[in-house]
C-alpha positions in Angstrom: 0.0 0.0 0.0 1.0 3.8 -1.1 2.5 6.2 1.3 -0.7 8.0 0.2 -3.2 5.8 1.8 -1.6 6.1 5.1 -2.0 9.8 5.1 -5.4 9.1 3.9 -5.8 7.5 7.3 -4.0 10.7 9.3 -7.1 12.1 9.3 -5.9 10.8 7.6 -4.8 10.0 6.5 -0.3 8.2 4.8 0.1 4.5 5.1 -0.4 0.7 6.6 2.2 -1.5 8.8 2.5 -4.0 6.4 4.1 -2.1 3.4 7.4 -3.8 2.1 6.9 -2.0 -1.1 5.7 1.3 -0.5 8.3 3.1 -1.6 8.6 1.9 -5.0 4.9 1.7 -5.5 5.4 5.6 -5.1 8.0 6.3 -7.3 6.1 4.6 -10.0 3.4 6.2 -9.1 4.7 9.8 -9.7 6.2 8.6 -13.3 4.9 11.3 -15.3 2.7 10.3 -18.5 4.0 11.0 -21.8 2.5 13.2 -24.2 1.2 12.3 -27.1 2.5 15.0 -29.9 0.3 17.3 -32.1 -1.0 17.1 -34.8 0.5 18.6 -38.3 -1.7 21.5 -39.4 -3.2 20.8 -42.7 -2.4 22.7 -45.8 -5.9 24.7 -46.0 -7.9 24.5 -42.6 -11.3 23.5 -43.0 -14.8 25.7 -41.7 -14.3 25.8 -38.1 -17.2 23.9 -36.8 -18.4 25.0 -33.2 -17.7 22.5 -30.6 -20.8 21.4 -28.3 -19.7 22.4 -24.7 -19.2 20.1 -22.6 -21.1 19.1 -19.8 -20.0 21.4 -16.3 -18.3 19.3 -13.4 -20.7 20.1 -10.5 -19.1 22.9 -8.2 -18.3 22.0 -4.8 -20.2 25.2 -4.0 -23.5 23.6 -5.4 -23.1 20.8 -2.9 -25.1 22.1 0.0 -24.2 20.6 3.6 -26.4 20.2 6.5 -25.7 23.4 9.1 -24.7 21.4 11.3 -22.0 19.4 9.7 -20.9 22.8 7.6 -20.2 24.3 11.6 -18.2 21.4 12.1 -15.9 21.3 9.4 -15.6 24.8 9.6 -14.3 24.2 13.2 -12.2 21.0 12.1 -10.6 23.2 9.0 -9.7 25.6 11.7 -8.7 23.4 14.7 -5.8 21.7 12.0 -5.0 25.5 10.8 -3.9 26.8 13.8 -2.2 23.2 15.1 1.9 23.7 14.7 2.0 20.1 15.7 0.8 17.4 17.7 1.9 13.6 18.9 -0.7 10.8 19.5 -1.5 7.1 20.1 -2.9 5.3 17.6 -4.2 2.0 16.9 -5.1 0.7 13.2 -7.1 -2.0 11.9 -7.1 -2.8 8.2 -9.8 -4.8 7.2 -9.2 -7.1 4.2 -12.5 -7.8 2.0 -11.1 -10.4 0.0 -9.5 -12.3 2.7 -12.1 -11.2 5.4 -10.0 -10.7 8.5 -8.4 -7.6 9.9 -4.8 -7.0 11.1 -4.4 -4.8 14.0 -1.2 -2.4 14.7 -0.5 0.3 17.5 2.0 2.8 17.7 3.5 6.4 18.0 2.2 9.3 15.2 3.9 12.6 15.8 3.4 15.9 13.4 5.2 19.1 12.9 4.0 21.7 10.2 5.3 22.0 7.5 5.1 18.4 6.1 6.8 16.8 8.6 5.2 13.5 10.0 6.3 10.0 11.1 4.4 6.7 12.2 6.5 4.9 14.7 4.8 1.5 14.5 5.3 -1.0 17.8 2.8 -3.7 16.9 2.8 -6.7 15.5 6.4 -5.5 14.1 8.2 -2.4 14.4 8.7 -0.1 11.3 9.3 3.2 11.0 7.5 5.5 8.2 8.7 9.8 8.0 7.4 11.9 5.7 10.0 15.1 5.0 8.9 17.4 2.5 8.9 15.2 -0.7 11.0 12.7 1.0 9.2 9.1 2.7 11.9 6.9 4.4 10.4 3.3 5.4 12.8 1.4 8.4 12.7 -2.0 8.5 14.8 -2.6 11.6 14.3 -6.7 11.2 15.1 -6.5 7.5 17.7 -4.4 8.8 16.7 -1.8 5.5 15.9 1.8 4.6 14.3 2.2 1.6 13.8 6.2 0.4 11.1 7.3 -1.9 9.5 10.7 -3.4 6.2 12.2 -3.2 5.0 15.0 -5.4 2.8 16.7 -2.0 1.4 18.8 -4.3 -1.1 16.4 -6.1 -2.1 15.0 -2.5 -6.2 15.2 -1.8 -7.6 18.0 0.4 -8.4 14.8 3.1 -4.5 15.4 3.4 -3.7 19.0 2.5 -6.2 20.2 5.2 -4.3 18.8 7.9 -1.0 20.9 6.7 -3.7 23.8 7.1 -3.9 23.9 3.4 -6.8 22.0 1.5 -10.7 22.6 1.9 -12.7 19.1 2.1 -15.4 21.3 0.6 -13.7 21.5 -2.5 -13.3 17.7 -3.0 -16.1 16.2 -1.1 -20.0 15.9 -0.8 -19.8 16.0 3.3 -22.8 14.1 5.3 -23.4 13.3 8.6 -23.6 9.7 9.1 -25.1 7.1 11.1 -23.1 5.6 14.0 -24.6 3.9 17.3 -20.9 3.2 18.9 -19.4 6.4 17.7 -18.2 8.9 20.7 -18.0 11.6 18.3 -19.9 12.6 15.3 -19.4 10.4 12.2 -18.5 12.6 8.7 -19.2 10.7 5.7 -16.9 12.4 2.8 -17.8 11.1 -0.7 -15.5 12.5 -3.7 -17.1 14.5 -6.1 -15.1 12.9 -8.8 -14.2 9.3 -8.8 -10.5 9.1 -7.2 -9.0 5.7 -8.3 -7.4 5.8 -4.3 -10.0 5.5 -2.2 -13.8 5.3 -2.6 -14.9 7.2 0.4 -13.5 8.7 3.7 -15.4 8.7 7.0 -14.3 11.3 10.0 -15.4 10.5 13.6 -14.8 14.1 14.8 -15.1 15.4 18.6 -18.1 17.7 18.2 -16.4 19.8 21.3 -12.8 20.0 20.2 -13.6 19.8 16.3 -10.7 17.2 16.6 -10.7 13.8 14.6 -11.3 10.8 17.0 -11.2 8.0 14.4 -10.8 8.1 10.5 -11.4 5.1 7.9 -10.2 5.1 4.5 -12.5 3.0 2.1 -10.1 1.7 -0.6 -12.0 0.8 -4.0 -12.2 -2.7 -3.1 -14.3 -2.4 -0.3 -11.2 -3.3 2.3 -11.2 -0.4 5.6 -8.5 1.1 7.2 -9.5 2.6 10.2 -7.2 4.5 12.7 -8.3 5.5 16.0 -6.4 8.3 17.9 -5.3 7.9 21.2 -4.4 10.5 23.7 -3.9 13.4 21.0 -1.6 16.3 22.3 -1.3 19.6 20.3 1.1 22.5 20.0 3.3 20.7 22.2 6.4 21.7 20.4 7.4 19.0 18.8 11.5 19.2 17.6 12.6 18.8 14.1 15.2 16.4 15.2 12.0 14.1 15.8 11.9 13.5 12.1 15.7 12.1 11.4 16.1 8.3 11.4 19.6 7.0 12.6 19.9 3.6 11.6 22.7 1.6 12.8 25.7 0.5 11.0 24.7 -2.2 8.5 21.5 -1.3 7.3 21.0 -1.4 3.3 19.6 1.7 2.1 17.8 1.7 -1.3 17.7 5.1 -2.7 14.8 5.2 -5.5 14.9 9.2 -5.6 18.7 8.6 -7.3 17.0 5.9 -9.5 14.9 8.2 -10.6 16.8 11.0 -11.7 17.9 11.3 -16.0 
């Protein structure tokens, strides 16, 4: 699974414990696409025949929400804006459809604006994921590797962008309030207003008090959930850069796929 999904679930969101090829699943994925070249002009151009327009995209403006759950975005937008950083227990379960089971993992998130995050898994293995800028390092200490990627941020969803105090979710998503009975916040259903080949939906269990986000899942297009519940949140607790360097001892093979990348 992508760096991407696992900030999908920060509100995530970035990224799942089991990923021994994220890294290279994201340098592939920010290949960019060949152009296709154009066209010769012809000798004598024919009448210009007017073009039917094309259908309008629905505006994210037309999408009306509920008061309610516009007042609580509008508070969640603003809780993440003025949040320098924060630190947090978590506790993830992925939820395969196709196999039907679900693999558990806890660990240690911490966040520093801007763009700095890492996911210090503990459970059932530890692994290490940092987002720097456009840099992701994965640490397998028991594979004894480092494997370092690139991610272009700026083509990231707003369900990513808003935590950095950047995105609106009201310009990518239809936002709903949803139906919960075990839910000790309010549940935010976020559908995309255009079909995103990453995820099929996002759902926000948000503190209706704080505005802060108690629980996210990440729908992926086959169905399978990744939920991450967070634990003990702390904010603006001055997090240090440092926190973002990884040290790995003497011996570890580093794979480099930035380098690879380069012409």
């Amino acid at each position: 699974m992508s760096l991407e999904k696992l900030l999908f679930a920060l509100l995530t969101a970035p990224v799942i414990a089991p990923v021994p090829t994220t890294v290279t699943h994201q340098v592939v994925a920010q290949a960019p696409a060949q152009q296709a070249p154009a066209p010769a002009a012809p000798a004598q151009a024919a009448p210009k025949a007017e073009a039917p327009k094309a259908a309008e995209a629905p505006k994210a403006a037309e999408k009306k929400m509920a008061p309610e759950v516009k007042d609580l975005v509008e508070r969640m937008q603003a809780f993440y804006e003025k949040t320098q950083d924060f630190t947090s227990d978590f506790k993830q379960d992925y939820k395969y459809k196709a196999l039907r089971r679900t693999q558990t993992s806890t660990g240690k998130v911490t966040y520093k604006k801007p763009g700095l995050m890492r996911w210090e898994y503990e459970k059932p293995s530890k692994r290490t994921f940092v987002l720097a800028g456009e840099k992701v390092y994965a640490y397998d200490p028991e594979a004894q590797t480092l494997s370092v990627g690139r991610i272009d941020t700026t083509q990231l969803s707003a369900s990513v962008t808003f935590l950095f105090g950047q995105g609106k979710l009201a310009d990518e998503f239809s936002i709903s309030k949803g139906e919960c009975k075990d839910c000790k916040g309010t549940l935010l259903v976020l559908d995309p207003l255009k079909a995103d080949p990453r995820f099929r939906q996002v759902r926000l269990e948000v503190d209706p008090k704080t505005a802060q986000v108690l629980k996210s899942t990440v729908v992926d297009p086959d169905g399978s959930e990744n939920t991450i519940s967070f634990l003990g949140l702390k904010t603006n607790v001055g997090v240090a850069a440092d926190s973002f360097k990884l040290n790995p001892p003497e011996g570890t093979r580093i794979d480099d796929f930035t380098k690879a990348t380069r012409k």
